[in-house]
C-alpha positions as CSV (number, residue, x, y, z in Angstrom):
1,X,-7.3,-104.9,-81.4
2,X,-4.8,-103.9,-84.2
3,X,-6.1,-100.6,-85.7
4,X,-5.0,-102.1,-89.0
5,X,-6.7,-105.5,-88.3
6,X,-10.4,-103.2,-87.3
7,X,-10.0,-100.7,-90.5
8,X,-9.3,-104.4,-92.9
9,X,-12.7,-105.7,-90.6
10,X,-14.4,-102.2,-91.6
11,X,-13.5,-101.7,-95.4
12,X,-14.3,-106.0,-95.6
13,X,-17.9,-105.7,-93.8
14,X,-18.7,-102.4,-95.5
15,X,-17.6,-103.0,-99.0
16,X,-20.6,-106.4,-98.9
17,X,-22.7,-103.8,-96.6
18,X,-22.8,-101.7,-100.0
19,X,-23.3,-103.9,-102.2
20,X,-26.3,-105.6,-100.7
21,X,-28.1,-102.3,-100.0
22,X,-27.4,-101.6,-103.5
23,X,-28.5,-104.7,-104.9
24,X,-31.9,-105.0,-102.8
25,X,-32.2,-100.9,-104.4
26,X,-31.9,-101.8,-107.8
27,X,-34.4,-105.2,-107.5
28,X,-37.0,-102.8,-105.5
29,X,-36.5,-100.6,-109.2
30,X,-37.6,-103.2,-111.4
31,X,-41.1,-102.1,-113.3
32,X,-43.7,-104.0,-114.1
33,X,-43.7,-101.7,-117.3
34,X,-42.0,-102.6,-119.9
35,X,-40.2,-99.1,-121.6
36,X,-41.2,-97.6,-124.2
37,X,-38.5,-98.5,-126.5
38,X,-39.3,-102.1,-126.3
39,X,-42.8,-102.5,-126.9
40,X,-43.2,-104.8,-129.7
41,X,-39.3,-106.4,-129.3
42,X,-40.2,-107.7,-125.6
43,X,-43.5,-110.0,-125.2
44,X,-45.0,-110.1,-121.6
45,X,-44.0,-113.0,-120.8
46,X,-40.3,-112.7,-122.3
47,X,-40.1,-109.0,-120.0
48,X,-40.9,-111.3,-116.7
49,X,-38.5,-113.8,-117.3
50,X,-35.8,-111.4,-117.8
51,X,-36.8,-109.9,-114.3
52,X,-36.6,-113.6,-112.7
53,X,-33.5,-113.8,-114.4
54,X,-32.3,-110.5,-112.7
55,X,-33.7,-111.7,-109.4
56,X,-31.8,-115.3,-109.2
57,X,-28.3,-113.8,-110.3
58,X,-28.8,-111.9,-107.6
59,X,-29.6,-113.8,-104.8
60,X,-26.5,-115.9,-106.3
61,X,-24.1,-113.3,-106.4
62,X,-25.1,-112.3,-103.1
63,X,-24.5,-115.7,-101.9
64,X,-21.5,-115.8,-103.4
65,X,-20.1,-112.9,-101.8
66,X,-21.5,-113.4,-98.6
67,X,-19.3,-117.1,-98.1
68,X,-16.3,-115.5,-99.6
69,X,-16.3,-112.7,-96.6
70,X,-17.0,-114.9,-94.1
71,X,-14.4,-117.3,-95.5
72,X,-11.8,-114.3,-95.5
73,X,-12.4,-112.8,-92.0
74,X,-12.0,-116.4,-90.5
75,X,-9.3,-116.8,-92.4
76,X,-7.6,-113.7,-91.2
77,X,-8.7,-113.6,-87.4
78,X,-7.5,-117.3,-87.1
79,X,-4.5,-116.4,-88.5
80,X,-4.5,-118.1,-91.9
81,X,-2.6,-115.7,-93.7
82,X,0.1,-115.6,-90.9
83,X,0.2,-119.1,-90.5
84,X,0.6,-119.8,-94.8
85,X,4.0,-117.6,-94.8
86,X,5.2,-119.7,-92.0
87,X,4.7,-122.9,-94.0
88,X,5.4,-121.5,-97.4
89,X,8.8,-119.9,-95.6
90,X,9.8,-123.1,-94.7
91,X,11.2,-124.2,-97.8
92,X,14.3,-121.8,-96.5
93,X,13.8,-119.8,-99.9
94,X,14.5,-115.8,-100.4
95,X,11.1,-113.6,-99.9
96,X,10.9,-113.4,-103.5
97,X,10.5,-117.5,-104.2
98,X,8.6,-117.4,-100.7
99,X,6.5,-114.7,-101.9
100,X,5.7,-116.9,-105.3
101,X,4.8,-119.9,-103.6
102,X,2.4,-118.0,-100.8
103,X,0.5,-116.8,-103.6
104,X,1.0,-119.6,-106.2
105,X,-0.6,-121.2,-103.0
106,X,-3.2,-118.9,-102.7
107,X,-4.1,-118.5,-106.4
108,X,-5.3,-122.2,-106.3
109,X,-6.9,-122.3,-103.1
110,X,-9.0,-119.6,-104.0
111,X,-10.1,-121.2,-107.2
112,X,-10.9,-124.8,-105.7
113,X,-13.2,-122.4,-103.5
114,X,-15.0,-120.7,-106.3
115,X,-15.5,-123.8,-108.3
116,X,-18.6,-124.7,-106.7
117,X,-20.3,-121.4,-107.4
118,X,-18.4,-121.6,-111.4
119,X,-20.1,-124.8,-111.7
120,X,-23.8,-124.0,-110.2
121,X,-23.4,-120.4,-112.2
122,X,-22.9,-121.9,-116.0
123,X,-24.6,-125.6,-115.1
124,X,-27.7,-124.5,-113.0
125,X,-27.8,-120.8,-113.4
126,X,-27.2,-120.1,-116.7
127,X,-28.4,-123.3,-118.1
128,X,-31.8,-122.6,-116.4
129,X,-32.8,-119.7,-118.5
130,X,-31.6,-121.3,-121.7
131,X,-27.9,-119.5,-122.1
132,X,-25.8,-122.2,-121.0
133,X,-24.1,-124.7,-124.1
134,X,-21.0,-125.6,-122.1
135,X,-19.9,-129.1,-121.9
136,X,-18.1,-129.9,-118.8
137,X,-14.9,-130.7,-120.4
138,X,-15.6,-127.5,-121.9
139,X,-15.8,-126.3,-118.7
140,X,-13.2,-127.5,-116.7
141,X,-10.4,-126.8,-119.5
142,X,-11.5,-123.4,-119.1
143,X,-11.1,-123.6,-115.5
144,X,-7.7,-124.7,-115.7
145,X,-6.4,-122.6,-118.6
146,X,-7.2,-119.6,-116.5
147,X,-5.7,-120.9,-113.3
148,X,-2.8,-121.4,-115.3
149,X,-2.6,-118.0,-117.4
150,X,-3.2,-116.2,-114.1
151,X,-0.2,-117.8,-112.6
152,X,2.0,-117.7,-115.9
153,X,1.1,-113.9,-116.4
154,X,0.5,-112.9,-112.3
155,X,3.4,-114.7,-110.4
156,X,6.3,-113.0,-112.3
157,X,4.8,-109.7,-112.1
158,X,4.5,-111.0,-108.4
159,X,8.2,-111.3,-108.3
160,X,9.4,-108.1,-110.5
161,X,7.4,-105.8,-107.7
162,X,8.5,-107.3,-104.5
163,X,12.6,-107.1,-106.1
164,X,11.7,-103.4,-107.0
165,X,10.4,-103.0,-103.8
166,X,13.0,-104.3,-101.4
167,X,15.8,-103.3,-104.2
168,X,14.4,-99.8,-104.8
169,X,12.6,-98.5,-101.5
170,X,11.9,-94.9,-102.4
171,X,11.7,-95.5,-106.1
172,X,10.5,-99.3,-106.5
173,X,6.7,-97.9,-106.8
174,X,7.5,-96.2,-109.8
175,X,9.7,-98.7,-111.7
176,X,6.7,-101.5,-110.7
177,X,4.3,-99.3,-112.6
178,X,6.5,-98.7,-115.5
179,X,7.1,-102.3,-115.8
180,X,3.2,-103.2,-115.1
181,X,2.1,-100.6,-117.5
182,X,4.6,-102.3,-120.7
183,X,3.3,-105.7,-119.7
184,X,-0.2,-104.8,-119.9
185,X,0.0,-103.2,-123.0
186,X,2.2,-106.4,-124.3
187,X,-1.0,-108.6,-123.3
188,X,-3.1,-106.6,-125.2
189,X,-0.7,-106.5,-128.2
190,X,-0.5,-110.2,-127.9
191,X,-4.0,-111.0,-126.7
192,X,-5.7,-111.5,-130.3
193,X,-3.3,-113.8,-131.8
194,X,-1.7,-115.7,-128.9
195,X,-3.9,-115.3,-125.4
196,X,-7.8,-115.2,-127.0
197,X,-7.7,-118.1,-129.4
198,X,-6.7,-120.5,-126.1
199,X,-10.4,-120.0,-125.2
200,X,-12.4,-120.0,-128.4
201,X,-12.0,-120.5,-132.5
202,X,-11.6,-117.3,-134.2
203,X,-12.4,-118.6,-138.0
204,X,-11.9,-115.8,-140.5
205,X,-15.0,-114.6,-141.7
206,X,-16.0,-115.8,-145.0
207,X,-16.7,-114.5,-148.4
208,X,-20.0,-112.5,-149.0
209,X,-22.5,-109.5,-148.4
210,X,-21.0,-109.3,-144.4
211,X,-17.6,-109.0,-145.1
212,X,-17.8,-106.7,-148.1
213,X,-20.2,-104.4,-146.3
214,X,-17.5,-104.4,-143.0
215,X,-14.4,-104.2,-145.2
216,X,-16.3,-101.1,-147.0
217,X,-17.2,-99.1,-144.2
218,X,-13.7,-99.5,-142.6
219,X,-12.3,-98.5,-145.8
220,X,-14.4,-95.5,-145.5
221,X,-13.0,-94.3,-142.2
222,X,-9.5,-95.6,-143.0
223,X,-9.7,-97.9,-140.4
224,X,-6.9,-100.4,-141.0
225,X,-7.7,-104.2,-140.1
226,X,-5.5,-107.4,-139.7
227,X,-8.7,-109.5,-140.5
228,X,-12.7,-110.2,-139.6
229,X,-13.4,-113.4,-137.8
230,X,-16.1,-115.2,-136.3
231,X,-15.6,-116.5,-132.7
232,X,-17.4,-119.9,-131.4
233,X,-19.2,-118.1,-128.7
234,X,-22.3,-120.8,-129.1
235,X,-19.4,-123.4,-127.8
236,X,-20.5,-122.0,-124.2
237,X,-23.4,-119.6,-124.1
238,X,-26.1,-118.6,-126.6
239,X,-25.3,-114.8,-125.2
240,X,-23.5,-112.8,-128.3
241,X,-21.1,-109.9,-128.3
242,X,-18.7,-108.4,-130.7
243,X,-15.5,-106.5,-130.0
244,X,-11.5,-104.9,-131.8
245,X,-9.0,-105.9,-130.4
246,X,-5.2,-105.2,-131.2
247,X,-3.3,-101.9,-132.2
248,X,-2.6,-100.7,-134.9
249,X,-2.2,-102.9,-137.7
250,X,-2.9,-105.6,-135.7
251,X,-6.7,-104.6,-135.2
252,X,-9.2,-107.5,-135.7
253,X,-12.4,-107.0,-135.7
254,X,-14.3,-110.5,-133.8
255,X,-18.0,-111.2,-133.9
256,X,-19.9,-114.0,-132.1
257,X,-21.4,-116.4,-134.6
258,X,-24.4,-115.7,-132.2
259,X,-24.4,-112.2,-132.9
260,X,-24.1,-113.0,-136.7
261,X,-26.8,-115.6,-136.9
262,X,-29.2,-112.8,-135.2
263,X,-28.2,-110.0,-136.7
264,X,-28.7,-108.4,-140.0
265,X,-25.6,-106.8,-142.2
266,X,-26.7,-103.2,-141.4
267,X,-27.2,-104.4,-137.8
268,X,-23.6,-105.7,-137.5
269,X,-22.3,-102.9,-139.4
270,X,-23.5,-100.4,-137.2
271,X,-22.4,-102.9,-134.1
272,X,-18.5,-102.5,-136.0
273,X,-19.4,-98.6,-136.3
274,X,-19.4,-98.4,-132.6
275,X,-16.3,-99.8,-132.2
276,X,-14.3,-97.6,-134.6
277,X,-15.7,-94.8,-132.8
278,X,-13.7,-95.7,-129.7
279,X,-10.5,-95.9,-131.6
280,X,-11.4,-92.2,-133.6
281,X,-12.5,-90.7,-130.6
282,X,-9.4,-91.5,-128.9
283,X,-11.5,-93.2,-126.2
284,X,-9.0,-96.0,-125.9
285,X,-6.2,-93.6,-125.3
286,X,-7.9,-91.9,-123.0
287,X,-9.4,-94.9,-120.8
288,X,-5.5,-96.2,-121.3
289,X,-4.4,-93.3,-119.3
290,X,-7.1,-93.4,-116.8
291,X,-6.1,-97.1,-115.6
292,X,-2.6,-96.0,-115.5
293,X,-3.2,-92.7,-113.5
294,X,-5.0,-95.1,-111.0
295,X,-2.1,-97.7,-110.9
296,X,0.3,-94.9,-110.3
297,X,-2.2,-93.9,-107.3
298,X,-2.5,-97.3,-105.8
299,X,1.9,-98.3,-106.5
300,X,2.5,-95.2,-104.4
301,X,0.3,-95.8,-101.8
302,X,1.7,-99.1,-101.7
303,X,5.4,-98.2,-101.4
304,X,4.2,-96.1,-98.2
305,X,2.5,-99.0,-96.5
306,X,4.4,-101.5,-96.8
307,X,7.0,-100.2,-94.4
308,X,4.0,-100.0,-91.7
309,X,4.7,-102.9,-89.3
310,X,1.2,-102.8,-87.5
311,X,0.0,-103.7,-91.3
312,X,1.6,-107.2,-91.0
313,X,0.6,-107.7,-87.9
314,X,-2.5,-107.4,-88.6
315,X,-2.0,-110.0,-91.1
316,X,-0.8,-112.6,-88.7
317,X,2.9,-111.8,-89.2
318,X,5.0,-110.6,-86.0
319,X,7.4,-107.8,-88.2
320,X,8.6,-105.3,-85.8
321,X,10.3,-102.8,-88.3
322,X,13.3,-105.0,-88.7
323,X,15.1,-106.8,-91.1
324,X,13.5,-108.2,-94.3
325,X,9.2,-108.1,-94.2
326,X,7.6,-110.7,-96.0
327,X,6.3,-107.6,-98.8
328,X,4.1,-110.3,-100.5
329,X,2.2,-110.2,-97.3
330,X,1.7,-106.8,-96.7
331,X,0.5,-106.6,-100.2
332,X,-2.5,-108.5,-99.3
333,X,-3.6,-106.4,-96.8
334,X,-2.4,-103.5,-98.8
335,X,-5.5,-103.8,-101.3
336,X,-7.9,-105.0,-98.6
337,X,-7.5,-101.8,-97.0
338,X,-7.3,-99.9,-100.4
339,X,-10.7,-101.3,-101.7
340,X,-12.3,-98.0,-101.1
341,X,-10.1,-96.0,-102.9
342,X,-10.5,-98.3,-105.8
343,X,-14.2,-98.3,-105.8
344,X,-14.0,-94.9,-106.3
345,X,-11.5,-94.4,-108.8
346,X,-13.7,-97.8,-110.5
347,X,-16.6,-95.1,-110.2
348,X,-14.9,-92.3,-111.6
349,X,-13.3,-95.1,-114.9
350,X,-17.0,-96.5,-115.1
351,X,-18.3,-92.9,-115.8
352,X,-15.9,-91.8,-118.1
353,X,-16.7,-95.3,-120.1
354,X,-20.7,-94.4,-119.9
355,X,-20.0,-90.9,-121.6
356,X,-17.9,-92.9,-124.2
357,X,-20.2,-95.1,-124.9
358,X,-22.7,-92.3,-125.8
359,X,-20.2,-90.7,-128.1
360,X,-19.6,-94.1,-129.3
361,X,-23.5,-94.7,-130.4
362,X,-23.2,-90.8,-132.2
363,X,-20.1,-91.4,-133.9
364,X,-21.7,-94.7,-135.5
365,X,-25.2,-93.2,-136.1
366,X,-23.5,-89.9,-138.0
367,X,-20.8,-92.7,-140.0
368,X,-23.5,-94.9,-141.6
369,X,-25.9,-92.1,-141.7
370,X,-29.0,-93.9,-139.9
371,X,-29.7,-94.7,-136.3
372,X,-32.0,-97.7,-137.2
373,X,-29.5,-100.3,-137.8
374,X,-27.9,-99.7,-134.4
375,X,-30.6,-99.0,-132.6
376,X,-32.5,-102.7,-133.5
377,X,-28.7,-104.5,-132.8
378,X,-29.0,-103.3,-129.0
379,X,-32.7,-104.0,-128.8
380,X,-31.8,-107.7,-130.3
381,X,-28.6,-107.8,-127.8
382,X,-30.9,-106.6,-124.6
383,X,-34.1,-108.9,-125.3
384,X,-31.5,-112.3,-126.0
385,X,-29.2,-111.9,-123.3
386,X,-32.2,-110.6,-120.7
387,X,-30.6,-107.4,-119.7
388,X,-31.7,-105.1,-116.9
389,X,-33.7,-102.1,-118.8
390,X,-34.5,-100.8,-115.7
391,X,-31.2,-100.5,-113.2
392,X,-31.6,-98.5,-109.9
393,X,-29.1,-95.0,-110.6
394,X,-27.3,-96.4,-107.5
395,X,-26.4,-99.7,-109.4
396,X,-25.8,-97.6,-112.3
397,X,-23.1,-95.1,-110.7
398,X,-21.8,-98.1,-108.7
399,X,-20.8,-100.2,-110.7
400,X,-22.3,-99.9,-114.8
401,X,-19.8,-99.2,-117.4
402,X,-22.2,-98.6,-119.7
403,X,-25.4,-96.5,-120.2
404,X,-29.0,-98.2,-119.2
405,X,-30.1,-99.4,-122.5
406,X,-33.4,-97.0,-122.4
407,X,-31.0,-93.8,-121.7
408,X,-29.0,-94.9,-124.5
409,X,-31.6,-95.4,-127.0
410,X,-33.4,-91.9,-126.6
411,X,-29.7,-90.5,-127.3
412,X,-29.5,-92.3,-130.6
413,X,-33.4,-91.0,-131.2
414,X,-32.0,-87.4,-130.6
415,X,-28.7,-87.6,-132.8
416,X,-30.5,-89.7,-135.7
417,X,-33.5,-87.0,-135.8
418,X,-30.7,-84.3,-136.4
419,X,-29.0,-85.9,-139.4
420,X,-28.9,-84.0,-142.3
């Protein structure tokens, strides 16, 4: 067998391996206890249903990923992926238009595959423990706004790399990332005004005691804002969130009307003074950096093996080393192989973020001089959406990108006992 065919067999089989051990770990670490921190915000009853709710994710999720590996390796032993650049190839195009359509192609199959499981996840799922609001035509113009998007934002960043590539052999990696690293921080330039408000309503927030108290406090910390809105997040799920977006002067602060109909002014205040604390702590900067220091990592690695000709062989594809490969190929079972490696640099990301979000919580407390307020918002925000209070450190390290909510109130206990 292709050594490049086993080690894609390996890194595919292992990666679920992992994740199932892990998963049975962290359901074996839920207590019948409720913690300390939430006696008298979770009822008994409430606390169990929140465990069930834990337990049928994850029977679905393992589900889930259990059909997509078996649909991959059959896929790739019978020769799928081989056998699609033949047809797409057909069309007598250059590998750059081939390499478009073979994923264009791709893209949708593997959406018309995950709609089953989008569908039983927000209809069934969800709507069984009471989140769910989505309509189906809701539903399926999400589904088809984000095929699209995918496509309109993926397929030419599809066709930039595999022109650096062939253009640029030695150097190509390097110009991809350069180019990848200007568009991603175009989207996120772009995403408030133009990219965000294809999916929900952002209504500006009105007149009163809220927006005073927010515009106050950011006034306080010179924190410049392009506007407050409130998003129609009850349109699809009775979960709530809040979250900046933007840079610079085109920060906008964006709260689910779920989280404002809960939620006291203090309480969203505080919510707000964790956010700022990202962008005065320089943690966006610094998780900025991070991502691209891993996308360097992973373009250079890529550069080297997508000369290797066993690579596409393994894929299906009978390169020998000559003439032009079929790059967009090679790519595939590029990242398959590279899973690992990006699992661990996830890991590494994931624990930077935990340690932010503590700082985050501190910087917050110390601002509006109480840790009350916040403290009572993520007690509201674990008990409504049924969170996980007790996650197995395995699941934590794995895969959380931030703190268990026990862990991260008895920080905010600590710094809110030291204020002056």
């Amino acid at each position: 067998m292709n050594g490049y065919l086993l080690l894609i067999i390996v890194v595919l089989v292992g990666d679920a391996a992992l994740h199932w051990v892990v998963d049975r770990l962290n359901l074996k670490h839920l207590s019948a206890t409720l913690p300390e921190a939430f006696r008298g915000w979770y009822d008994e009853a409430k606390y169990a249903e929140s465990q069930r709710y834990l337990r049928a994710s994850t029977s679905f999720e393992t589900i889930q990923s259990l059909f997509s590996l078996v649909v991959t390796l059959l896929f790739l032993l019978a020769g799928g992926f081989g056998w699609l650049q033949g047809l797409a190839a057909s069309a007598g195009y250059g590998m750059i238009l081939t390499g478009v359509m073979y994923m264009a192609i791709l893209m949708l199959g593997l959406a018309l595959i995950g709609l089953p499981f989008s569908v039983y996840d927000t209809f069934v799922l969800e709507d069984k423990f009471g989140f769910n609001k989505t309509t189906p035509g809701t539903f399926a113009a999400d589904q088809v706004k984000s095929l699209i998007l995918s496509m309109a934002i993926g397929l030419p960043l599809l066709a930039g790399l595999l022109w650096f590539f062939s253009t640029f052999p030695q150097w190509g990696w390097l110009i991809t990332l350069g180019v990848f690293l200007l568009v991603q921080f175009f989207l996120m330039l772009i995403a408030p005004s133009v990219l965000l408000p294809l999916f929900n309503k952002f209504t500006p927030l009105a007149d009163g005691e809220l927006k005073t108290a927010i515009e106050a406090y950011a006034r306080q910390q010179n924190y410049k804002l392009s506007g407050i809105f409130a998003i129609d997040g009850s349109r699809r799920s009775t979960k709530s969130n809040a979250y900046v977006t933007g840079f610079g002067s085109l920060k906008r602060i964006a709260l689910f009307d779920t989280l404002i109909e809960k939620h006291t002014t203090d309480e969203l205040v505080s919510v707000l003074a964790h956010e700022v604390g990202h962008a005065k702590l320089g943690h966006i900067r610094k998780m900025l950096f991070a991502s691209a220091l891993s996308s360097a990592v992973m373009f250079f690695l890529l550069s080297l093996f997508l000369q290797k000709p066993g690579l596409y062989q393994a894929m299906g594809i009978d390169w020998q080393g000559e003439g032009d490969a079929p790059l967009y190929v090679g790519l595939i079972g590029f990242f398959m192989i590279m899973s690992p490696l990006q699992r661990l640099m996830g890991i590494g990301i994931s624990a930077l973020s935990r340690k932010h979000e503590y700082e985050a919580d501190a910087f917050a407390i110390r601002s509006t001089g109480s840790a009350g307020p916040l403290m009572s918002a993520l007690k509201k925000l674990s008990v409504d959406n049924l969170s996980n209070l007790t996650p197995h450190p395995a699941k934590v390290w794995l895969e959380y990108s931030h703190p268990p909510m026990p862990d991260r109130l008895a920080a905010m206990e600590k710094v809110g006992a030291n204020l002056g």
